[in-house]
N, CA, C and O of each residue as an XYZ file, in Angstrom:
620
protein
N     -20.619    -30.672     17.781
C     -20.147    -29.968     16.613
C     -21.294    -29.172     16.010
O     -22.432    -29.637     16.066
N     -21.115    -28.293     15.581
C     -22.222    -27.270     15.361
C     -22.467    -27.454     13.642
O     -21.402    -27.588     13.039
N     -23.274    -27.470     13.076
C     -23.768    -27.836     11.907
C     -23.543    -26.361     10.897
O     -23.718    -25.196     11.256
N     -23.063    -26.912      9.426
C     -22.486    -26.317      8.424
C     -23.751    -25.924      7.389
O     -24.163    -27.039      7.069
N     -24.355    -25.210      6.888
C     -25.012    -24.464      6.116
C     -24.669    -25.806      4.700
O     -23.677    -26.518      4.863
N     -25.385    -25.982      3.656
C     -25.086    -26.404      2.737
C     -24.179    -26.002      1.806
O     -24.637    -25.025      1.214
N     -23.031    -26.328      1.378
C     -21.756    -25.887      0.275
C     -21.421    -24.801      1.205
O     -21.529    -23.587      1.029
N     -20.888    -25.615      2.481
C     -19.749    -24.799      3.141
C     -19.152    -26.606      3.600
O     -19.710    -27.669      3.328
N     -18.005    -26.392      4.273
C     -17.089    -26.925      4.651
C     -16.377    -26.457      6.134
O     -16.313    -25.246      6.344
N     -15.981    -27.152      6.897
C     -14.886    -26.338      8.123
C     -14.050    -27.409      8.819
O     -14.231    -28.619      8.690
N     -13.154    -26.852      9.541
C     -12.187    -27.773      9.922
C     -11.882    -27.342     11.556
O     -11.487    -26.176     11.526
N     -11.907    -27.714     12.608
C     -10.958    -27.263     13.508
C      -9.800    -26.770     13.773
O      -8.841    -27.540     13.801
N      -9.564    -24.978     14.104
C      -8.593    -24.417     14.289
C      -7.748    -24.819     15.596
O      -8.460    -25.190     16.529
N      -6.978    -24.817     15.732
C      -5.590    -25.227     17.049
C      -5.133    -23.903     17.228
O      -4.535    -23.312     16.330
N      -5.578    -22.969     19.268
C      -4.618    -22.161     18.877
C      -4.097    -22.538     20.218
O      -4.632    -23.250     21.067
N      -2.672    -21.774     20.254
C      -2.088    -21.922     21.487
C      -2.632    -20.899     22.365
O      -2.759    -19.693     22.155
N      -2.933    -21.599     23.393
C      -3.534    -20.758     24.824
C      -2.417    -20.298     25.628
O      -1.709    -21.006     26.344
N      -2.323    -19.017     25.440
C      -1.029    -17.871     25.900
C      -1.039    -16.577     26.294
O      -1.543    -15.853     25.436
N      -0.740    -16.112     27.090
C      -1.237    -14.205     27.123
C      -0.019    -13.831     26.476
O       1.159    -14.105     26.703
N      -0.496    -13.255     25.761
C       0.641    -12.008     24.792
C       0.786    -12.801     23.620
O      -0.116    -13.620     23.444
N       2.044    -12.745     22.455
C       1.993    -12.822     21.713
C       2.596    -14.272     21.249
O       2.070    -14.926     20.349
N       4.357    -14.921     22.330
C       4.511    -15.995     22.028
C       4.234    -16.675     23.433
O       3.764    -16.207     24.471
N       4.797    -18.243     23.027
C       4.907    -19.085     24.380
C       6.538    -18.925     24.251
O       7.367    -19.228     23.394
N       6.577    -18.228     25.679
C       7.775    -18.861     26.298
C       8.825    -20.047     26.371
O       8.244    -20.975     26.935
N       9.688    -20.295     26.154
C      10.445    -21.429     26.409
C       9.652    -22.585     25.543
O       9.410    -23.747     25.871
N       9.354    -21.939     24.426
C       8.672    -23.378     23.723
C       9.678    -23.677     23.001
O       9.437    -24.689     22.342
N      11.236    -23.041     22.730
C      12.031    -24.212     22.106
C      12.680    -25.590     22.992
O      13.094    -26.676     22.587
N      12.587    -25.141     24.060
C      12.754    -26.039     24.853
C      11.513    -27.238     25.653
O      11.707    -28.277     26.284
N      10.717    -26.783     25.411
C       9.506    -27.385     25.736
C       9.839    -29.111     24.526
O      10.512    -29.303     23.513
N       8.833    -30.095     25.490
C       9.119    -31.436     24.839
C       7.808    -31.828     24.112
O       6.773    -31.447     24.660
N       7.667    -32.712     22.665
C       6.543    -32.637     21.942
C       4.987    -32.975     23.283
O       3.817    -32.643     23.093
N       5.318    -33.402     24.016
C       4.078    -33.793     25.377
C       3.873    -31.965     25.532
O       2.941    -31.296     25.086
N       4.819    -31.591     26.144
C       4.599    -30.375     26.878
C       3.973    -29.540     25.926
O       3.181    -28.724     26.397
N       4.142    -29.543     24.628
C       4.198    -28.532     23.308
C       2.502    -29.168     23.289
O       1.568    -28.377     23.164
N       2.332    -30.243     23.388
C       0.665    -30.573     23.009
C      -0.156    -29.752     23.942
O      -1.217    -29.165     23.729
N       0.445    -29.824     24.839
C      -0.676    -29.229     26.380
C      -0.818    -27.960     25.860
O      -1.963    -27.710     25.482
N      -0.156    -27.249     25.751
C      -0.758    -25.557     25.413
C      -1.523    -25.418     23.826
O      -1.395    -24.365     23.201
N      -2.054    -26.192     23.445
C      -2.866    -26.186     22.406
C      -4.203    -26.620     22.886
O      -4.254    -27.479     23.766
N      -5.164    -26.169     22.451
C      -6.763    -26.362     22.672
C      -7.304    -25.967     21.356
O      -6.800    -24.975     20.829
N      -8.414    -26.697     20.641
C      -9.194    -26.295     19.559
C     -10.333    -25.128     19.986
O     -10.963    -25.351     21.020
N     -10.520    -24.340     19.508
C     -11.569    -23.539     19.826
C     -12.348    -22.572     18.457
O     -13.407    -21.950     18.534
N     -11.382    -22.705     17.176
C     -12.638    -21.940     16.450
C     -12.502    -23.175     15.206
O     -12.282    -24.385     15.262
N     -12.701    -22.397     14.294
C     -12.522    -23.386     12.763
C     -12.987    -22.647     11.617
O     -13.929    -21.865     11.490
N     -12.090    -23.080     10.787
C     -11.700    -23.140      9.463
C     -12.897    -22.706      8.493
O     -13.849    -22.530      9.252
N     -13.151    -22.547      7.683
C     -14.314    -22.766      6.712
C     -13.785    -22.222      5.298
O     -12.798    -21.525      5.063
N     -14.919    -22.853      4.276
C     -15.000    -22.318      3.105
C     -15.888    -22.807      2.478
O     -16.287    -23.917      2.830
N     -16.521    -22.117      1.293
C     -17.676    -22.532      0.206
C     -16.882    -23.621     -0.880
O     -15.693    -23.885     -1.057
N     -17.924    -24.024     -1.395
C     -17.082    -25.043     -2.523
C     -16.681    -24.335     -3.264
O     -16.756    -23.152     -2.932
N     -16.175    -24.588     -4.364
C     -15.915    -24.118     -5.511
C     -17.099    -23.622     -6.465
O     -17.944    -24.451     -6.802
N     -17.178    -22.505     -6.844
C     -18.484    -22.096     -7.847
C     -17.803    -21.347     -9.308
O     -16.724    -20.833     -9.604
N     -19.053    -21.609     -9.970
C     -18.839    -20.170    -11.133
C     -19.135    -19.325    -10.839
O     -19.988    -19.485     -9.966
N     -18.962    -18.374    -11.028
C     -19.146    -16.767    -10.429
C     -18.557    -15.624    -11.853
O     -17.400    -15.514    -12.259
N     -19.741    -14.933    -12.336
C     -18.584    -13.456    -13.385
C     -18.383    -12.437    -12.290
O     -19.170    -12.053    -11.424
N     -16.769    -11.993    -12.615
C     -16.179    -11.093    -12.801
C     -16.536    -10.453    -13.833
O     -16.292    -11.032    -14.891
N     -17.206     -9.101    -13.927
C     -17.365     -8.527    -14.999
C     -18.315     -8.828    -16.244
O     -19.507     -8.535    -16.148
N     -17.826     -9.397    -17.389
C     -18.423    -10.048    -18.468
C     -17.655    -11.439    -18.596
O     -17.534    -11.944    -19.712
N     -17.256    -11.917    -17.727
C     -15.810    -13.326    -18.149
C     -16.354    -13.850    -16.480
O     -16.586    -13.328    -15.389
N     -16.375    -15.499    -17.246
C     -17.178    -16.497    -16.254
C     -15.931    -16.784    -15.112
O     -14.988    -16.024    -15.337
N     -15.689    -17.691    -13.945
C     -14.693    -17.340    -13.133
C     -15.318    -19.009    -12.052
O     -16.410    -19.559    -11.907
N     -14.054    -19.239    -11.581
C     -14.275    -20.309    -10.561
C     -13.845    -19.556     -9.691
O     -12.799    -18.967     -9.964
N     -14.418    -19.331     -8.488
C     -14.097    -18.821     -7.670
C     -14.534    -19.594     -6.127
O     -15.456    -20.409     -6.101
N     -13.832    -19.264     -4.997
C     -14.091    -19.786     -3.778
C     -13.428    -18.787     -2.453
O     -12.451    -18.048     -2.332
N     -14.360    -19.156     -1.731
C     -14.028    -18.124     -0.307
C     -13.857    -18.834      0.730
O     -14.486    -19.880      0.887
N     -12.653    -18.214      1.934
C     -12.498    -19.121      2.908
C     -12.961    -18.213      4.520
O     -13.434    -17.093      4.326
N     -12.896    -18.448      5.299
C     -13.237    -17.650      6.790
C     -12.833    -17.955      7.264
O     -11.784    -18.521      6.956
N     -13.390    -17.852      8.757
C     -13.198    -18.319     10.445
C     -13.843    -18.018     11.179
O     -14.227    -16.849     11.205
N     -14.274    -18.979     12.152
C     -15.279    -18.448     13.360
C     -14.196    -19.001     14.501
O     -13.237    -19.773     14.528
N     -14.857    -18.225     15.341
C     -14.371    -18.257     16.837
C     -15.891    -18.210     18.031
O     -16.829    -17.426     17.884
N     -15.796    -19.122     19.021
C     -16.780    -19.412     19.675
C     -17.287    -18.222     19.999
O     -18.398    -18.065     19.493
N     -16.845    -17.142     20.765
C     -16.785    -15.904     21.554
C     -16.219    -14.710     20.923
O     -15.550    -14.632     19.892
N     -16.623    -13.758     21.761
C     -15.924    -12.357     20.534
C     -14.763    -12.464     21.007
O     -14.513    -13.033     22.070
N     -13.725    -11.795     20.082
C     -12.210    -11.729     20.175
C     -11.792    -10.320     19.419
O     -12.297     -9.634     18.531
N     -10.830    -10.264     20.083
C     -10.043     -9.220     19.328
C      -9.281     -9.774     18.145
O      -9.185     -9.043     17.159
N      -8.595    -11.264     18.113
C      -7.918    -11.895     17.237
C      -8.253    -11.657     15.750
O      -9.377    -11.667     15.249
N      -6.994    -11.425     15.096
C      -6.992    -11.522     13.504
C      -6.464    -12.308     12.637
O      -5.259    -12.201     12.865
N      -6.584    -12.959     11.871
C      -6.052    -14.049     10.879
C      -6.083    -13.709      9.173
O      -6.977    -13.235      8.472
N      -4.679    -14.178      8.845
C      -4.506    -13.902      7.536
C      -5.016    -15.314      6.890
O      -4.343    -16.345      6.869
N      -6.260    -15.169      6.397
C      -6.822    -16.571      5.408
C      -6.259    -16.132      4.061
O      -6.106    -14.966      3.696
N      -5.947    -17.343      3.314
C      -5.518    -17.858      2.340
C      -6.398    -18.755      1.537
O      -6.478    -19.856      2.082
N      -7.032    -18.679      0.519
C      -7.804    -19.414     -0.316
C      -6.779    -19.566     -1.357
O      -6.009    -18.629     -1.570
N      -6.681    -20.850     -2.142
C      -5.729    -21.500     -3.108
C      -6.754    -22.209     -3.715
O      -7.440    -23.004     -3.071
N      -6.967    -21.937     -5.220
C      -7.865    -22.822     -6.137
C      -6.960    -24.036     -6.610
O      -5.748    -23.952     -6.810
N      -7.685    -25.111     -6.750
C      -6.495    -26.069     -7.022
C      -7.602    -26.844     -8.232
O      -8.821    -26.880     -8.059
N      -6.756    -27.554     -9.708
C      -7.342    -28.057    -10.748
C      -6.746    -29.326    -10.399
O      -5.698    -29.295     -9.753
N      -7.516    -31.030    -10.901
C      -7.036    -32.170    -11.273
C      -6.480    -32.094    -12.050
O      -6.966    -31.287    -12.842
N      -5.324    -32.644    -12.475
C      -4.409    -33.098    -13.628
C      -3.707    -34.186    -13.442
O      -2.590    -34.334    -12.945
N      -4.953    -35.440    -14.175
C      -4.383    -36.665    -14.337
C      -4.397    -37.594    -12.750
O      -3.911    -38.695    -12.493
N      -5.023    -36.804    -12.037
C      -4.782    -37.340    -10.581
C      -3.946    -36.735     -9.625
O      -3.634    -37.087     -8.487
N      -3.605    -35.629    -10.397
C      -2.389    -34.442     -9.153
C      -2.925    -33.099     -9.478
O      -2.984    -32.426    -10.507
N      -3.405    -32.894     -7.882
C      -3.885    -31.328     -7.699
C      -2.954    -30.089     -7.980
O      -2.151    -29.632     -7.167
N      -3.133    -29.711     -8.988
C      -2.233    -27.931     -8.934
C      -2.835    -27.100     -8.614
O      -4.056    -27.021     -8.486
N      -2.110    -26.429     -8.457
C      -2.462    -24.598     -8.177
C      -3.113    -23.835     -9.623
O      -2.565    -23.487    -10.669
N      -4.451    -23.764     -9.172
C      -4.620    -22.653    -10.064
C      -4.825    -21.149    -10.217
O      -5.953    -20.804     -9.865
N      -4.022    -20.140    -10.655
C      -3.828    -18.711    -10.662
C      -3.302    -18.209     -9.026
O      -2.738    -18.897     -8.175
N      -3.602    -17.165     -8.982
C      -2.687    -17.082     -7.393
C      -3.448    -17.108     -6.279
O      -4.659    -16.963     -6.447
N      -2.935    -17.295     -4.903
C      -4.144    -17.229     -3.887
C      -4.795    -16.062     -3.830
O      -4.384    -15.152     -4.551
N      -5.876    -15.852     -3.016
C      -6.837    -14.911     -2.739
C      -6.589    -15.007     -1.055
O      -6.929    -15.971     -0.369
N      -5.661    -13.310     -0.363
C      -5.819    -13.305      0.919
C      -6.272    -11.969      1.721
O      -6.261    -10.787      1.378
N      -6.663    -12.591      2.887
C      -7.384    -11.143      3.657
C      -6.899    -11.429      4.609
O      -6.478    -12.563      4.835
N      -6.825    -10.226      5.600
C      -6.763     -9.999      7.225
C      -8.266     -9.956      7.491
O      -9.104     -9.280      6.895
N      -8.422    -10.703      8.376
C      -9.879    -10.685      9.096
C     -10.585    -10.949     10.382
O      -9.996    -11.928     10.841
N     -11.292    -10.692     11.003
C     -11.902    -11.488     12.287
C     -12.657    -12.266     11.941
O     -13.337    -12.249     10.916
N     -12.610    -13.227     12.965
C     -13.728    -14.413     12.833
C     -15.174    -13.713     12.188
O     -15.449    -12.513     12.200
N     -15.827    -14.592     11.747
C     -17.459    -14.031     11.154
C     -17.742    -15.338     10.710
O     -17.098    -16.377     10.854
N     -19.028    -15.066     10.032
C     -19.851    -15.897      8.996
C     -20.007    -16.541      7.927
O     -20.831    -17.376      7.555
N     -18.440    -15.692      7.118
C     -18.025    -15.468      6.026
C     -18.638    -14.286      5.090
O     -17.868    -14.020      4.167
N     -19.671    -13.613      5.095
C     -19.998    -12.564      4.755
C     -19.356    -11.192      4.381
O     -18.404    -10.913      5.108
N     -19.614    -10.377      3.534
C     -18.560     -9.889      2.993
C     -17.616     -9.075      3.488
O     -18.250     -8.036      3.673
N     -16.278     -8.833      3.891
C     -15.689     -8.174      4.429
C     -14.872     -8.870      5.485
O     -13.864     -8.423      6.032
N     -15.525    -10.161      5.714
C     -14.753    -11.327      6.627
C     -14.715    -12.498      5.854
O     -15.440    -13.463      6.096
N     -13.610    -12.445      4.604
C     -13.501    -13.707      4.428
C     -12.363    -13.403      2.965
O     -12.532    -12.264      2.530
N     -11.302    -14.204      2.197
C     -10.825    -13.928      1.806
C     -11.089    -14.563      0.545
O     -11.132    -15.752      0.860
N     -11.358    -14.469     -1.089
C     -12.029    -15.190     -1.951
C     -10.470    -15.206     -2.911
O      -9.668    -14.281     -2.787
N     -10.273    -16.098     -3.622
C      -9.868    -16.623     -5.358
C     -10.732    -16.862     -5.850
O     -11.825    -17.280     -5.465
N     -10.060    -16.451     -7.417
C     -10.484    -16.738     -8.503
C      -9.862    -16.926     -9.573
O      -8.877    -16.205     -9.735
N     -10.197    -17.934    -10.669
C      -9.311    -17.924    -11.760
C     -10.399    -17.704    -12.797
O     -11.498    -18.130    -12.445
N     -10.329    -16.998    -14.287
C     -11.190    -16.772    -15.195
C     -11.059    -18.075    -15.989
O     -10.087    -18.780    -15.719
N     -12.080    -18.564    -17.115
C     -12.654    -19.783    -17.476
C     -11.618    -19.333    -18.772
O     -11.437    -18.198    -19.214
N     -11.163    -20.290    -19.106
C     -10.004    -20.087    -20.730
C     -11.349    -20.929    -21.426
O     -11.601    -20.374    -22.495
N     -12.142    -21.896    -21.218
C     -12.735    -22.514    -21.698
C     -13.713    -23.114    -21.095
O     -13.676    -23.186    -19.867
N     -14.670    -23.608    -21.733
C     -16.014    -24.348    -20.920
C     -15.497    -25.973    -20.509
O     -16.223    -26.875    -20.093
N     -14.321    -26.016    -20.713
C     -14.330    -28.049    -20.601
C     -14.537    -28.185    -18.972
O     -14.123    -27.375    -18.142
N     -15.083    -29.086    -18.772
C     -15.588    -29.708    -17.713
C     -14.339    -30.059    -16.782
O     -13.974    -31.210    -17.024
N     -13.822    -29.650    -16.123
C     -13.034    -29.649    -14.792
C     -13.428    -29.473    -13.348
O     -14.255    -28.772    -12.767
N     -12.349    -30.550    -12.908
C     -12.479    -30.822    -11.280
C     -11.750    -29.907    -10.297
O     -10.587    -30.188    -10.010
N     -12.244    -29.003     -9.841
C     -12.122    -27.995     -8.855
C     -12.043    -28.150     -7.682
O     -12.957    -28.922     -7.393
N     -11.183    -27.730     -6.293
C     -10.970    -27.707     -5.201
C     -10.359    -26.478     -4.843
O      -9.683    -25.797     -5.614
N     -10.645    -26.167     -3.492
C      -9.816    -24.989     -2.965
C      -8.945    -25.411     -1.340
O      -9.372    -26.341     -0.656
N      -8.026    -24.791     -1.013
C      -7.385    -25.058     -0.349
C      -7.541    -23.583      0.713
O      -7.100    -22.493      0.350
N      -8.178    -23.778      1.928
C      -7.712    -22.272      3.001
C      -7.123    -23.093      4.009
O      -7.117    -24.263      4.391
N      -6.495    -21.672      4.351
C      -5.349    -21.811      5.596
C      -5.693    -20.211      6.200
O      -6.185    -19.185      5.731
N      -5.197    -20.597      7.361
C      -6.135    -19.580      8.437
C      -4.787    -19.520      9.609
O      -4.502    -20.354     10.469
N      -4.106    -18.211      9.277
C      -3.071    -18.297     10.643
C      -3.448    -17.278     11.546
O      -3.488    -16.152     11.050
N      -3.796    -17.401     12.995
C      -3.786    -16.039     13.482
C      -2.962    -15.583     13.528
O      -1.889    -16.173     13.656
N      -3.117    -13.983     13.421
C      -1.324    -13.301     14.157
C      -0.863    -13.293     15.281
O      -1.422    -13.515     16.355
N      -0.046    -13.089     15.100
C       0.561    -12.997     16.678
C       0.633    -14.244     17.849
O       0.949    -14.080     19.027
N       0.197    -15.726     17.102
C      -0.257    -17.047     17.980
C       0.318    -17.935     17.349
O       0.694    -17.712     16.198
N       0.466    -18.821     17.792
C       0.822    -19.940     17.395
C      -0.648    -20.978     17.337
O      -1.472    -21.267     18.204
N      -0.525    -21.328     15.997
C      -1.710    -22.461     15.353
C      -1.222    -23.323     14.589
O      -0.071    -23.501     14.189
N      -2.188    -23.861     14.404
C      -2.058    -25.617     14.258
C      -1.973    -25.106     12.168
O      -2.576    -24.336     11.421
N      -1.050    -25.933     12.075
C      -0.360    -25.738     10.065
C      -1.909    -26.473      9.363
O      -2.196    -26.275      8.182
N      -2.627    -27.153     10.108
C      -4.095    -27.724      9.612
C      -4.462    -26.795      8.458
O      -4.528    -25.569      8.554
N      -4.779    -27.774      6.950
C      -5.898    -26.463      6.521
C      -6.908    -27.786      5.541
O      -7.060    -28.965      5.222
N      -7.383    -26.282      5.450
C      -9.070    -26.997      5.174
C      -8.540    -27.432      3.742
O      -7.514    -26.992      3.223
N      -9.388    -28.348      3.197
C      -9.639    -28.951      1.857
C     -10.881    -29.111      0.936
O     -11.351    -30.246      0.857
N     -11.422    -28.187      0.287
C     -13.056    -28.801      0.091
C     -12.986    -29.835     -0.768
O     -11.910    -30.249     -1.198
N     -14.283    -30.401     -1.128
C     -14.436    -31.452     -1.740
C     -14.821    -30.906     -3.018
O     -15.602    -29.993     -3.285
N     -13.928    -31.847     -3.954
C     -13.844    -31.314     -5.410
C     -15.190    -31.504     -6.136
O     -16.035    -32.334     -5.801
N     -15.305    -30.588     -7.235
C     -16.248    -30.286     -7.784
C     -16.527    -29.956     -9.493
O     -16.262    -28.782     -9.755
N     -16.988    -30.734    -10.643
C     -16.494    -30.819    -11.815
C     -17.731    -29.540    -11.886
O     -18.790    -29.375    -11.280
N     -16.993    -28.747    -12.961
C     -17.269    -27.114    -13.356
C     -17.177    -27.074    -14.751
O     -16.436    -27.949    -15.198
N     -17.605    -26.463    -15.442
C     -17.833    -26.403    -16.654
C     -16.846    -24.803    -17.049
O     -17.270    -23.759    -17.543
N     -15.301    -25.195    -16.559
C     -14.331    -24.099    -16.784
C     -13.177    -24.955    -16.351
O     -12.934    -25.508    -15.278
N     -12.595    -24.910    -17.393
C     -11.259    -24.751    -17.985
C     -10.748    -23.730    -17.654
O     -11.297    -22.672    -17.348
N      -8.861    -24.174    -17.726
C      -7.826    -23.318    -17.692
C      -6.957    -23.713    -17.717
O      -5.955    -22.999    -17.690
């Protein structure tokens, strides 16, 4: 397993190994047969949760990616979802943050970020949620989870 930079996170992507766009006869295919054409080969990522301004107004914000072992032509719509504690149940906070992208580093232009602005300084527990589908493939519904993080922003 290849080692993560500090305040990143990643997960193993699932894609189906196929030429063209679907698998064939996979409604008929049996959950055995349906496992075999899956292989892991890139993964998931994202930064923790941070403060970050937008502008003059403070902001929790978080970014998600994807790498792939080898170059590819492949593209994936990532999804970053900020999520707040309440009481012990994660919500959604403000709307996701999504991009079309190729695998990378996460660096700018390959990677898709949220954000929600601070209503207040109270001390809250932060998480983000990415999901990473390629197009045109069939992948594994897996998504990443970071590990929560108390922030000095409210909302």
């Amino acid at each position: 397993m290849r080692k993560l930079r500090i305040g990143q996170v990643g997960v193993a992507l699932t894609l189906a190994v196929v030429a063209g766009v679907g698998v064939p006869g996979i409604a008929e295919a049996s959950p055995g047969a349906l496992a075999e054409q899956f292989v892991t080969a890139g993964e998931t990522r994202g930064d923790y949760v941070h403060l970050s301004r937008t502008t003059s107004m403070l902001a929790a914000s978080a970014h998600g990616w994807w790498t792939w072992p080898e170059p590819t032509d492949l593209k994936a719509r990532v999804t970053v979802q900020l999520q707040v504690n309440r009481g012990g149940t994660w919500v959604d906070a403000g709307p996701p943050g999504s991009e079309v992208t190729r695998p990378g580093t996460g660096g700018s232009g390959r990677r898709a970020n949220a954000f929600v602005v601070c209503a207040t300084s109270v001390n809250t527990e932060w998480r983000s949620v990415v999901d990473v589908d390629i197009i045109g493939r069939l992948d594994s519904p897996n998504k990443l989870y970071t590990a929560s993080r108390p922030l000095n922003c409210g909302v």
